[in-house]
Backbone as numpy.savetxt, mean C-alpha at the origin, in Angstrom:
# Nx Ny Nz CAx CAy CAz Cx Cy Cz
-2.97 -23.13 -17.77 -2.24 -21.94 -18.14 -3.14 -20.73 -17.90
-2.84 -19.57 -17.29 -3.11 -18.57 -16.84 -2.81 -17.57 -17.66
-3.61 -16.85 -18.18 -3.34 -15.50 -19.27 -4.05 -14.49 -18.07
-2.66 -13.02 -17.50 -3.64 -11.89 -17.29 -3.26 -10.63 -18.13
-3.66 -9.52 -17.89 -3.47 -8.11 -18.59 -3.19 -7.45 -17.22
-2.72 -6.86 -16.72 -2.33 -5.93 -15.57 -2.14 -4.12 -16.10
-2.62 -3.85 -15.92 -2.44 -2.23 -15.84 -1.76 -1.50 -14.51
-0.23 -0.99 -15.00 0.58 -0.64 -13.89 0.90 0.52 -14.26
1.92 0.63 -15.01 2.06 1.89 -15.72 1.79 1.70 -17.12
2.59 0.54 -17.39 2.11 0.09 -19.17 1.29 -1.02 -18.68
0.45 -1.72 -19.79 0.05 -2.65 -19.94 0.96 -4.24 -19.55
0.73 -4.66 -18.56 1.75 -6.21 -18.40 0.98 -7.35 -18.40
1.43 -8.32 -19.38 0.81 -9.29 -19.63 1.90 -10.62 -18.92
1.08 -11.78 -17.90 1.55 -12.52 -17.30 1.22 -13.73 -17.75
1.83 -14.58 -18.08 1.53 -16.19 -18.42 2.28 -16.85 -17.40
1.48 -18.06 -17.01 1.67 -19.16 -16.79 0.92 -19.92 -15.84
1.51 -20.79 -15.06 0.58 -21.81 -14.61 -0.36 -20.72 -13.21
-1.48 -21.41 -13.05 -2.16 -21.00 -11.92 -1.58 -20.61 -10.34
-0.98 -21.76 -9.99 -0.29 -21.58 -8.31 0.58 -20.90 -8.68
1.75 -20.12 -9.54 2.55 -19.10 -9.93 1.92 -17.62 -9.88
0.79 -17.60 -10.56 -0.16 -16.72 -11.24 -0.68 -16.22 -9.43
-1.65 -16.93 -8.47 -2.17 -16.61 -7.23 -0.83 -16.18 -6.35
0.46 -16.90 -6.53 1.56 -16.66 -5.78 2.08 -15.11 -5.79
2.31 -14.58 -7.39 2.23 -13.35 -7.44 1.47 -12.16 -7.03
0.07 -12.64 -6.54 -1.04 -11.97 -6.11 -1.23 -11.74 -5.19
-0.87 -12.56 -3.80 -0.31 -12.93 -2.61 0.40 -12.15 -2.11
1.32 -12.21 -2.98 2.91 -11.36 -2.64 2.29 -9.76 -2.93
1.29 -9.41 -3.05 0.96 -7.82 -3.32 -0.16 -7.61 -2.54
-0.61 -8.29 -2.08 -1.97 -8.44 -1.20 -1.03 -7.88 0.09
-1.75 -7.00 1.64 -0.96 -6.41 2.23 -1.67 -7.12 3.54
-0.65 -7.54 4.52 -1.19 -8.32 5.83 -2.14 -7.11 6.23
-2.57 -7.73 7.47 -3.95 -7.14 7.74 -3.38 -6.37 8.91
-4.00 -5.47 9.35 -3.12 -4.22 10.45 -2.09 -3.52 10.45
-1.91 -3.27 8.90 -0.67 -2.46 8.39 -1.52 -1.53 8.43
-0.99 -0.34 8.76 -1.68 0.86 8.57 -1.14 1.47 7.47
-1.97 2.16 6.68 -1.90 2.45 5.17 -1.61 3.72 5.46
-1.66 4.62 6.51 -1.75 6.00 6.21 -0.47 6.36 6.77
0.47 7.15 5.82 2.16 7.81 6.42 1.81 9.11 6.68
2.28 9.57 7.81 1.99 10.83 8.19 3.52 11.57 7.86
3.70 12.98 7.91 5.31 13.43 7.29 4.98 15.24 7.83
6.02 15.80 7.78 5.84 17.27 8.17 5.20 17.58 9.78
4.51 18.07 10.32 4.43 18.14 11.83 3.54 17.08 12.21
2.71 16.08 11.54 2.18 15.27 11.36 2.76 13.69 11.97
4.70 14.05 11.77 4.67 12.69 11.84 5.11 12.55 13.01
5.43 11.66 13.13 5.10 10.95 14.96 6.24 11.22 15.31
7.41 11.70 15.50 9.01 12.27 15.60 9.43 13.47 15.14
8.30 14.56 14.77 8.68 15.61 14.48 8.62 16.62 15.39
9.25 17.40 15.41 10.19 18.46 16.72 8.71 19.52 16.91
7.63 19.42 16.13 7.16 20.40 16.10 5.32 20.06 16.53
5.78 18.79 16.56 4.30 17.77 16.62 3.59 18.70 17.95
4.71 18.72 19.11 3.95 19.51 20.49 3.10 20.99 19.88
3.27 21.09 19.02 2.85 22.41 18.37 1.09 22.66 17.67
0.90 21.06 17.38 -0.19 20.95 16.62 -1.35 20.86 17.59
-2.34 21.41 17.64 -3.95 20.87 18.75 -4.13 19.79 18.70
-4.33 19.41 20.14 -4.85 18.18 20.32 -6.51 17.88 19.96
-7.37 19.29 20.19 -8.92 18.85 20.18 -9.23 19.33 18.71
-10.28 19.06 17.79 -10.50 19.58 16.56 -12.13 19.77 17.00
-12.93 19.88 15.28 -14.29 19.29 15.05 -13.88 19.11 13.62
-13.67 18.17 13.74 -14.11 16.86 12.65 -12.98 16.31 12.70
């Protein structure tokens, strides 16, 4: 039997068996080459205005 405490918004407490307990953990764990970063406003990759932004920076 598996006791955790989770901090989400409230406190969540999970019981039960182990392969249930890792299964849930799994399921929140994120495949690998997802890109984490959403771009939005002239930023995002379909916006009317993107031709607008510089291509060269520094930094």
């Amino acid at each position: 039997m598996v006791t955790a405490q989770l901090m989400v918004l409230t406190w969540v407490a999970i019981k039960g068996q182990p392969l249930d307990f890792i299964a849930r953990l799994v399921a929140l764990t994120l495949i690998p080459g997802v890109n984490l970063t959403r771009f939005h406003g002239v930023f995002a990759s379909n916006s009317r205005h993107r031709v607008l932004v510089p291509l060269t920076g520094t930094g």
